[in-house]
N, C-alpha and C positions, 0 to 999 in steps of 0.2 A: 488130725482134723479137730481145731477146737471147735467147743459147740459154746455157744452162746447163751438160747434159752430158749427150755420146752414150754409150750404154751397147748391146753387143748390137745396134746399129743402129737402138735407141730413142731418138730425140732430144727432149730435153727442154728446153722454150724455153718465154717466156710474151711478152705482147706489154706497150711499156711504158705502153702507155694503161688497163694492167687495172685492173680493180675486187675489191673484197674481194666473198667472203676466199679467201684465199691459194689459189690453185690453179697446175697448170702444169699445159701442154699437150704433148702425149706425139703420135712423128708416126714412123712407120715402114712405106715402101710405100704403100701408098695407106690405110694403117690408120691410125686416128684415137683417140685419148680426151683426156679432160681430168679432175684426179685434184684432188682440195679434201688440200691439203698439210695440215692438223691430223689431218683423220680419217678423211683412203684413202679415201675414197666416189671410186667412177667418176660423177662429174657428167654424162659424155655419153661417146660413142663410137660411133665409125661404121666398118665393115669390119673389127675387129681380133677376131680370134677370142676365144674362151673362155681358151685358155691364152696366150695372147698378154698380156690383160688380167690373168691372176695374176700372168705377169712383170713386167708391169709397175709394178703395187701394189708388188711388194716392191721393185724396183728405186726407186721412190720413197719406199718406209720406209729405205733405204740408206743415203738421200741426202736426206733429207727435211730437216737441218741445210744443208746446201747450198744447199738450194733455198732454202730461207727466207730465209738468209743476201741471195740475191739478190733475191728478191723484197723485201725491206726495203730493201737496195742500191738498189734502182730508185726507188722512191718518196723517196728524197733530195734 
């Protein structure tokens, strides 16, 4: 499961068996989402509040080059 980057104590990791399209997975406490890296849609989410989930969103438009970056890295 590579992880990508902790921000805030949001970690952000995808696993390397994934499927399109691009998303990562976001894990803090027992809070849960998973974030479609083109266009910030919360795909799912479990225990993470209301504002938890906007930091989130932006913390992944941040880093959204990042993320990609690896997610393509992966599939190498």
């Amino acid at each position: 499961m590579p992880q990508v980057i902790t921000v805030n104590g949001f970690r952000l990791y995808f696993y390397s068996n994934e499927h399109d399209p691009a998303h990562i997975h976001i894990k803090k406490g027992d809070g849960y989402a998973k974030i479609n890296l083109e266009t910030f849609e919360i795909i799912d989410s479990i225990s993470m509040k209301q504002k938890e989930l906007k930091e989130v969103v932006v913390i992944v438009k941040e880093n959204q080059k990042l993320c990609l970056e690896a997610w393509n890295e992966r599939k190498k």
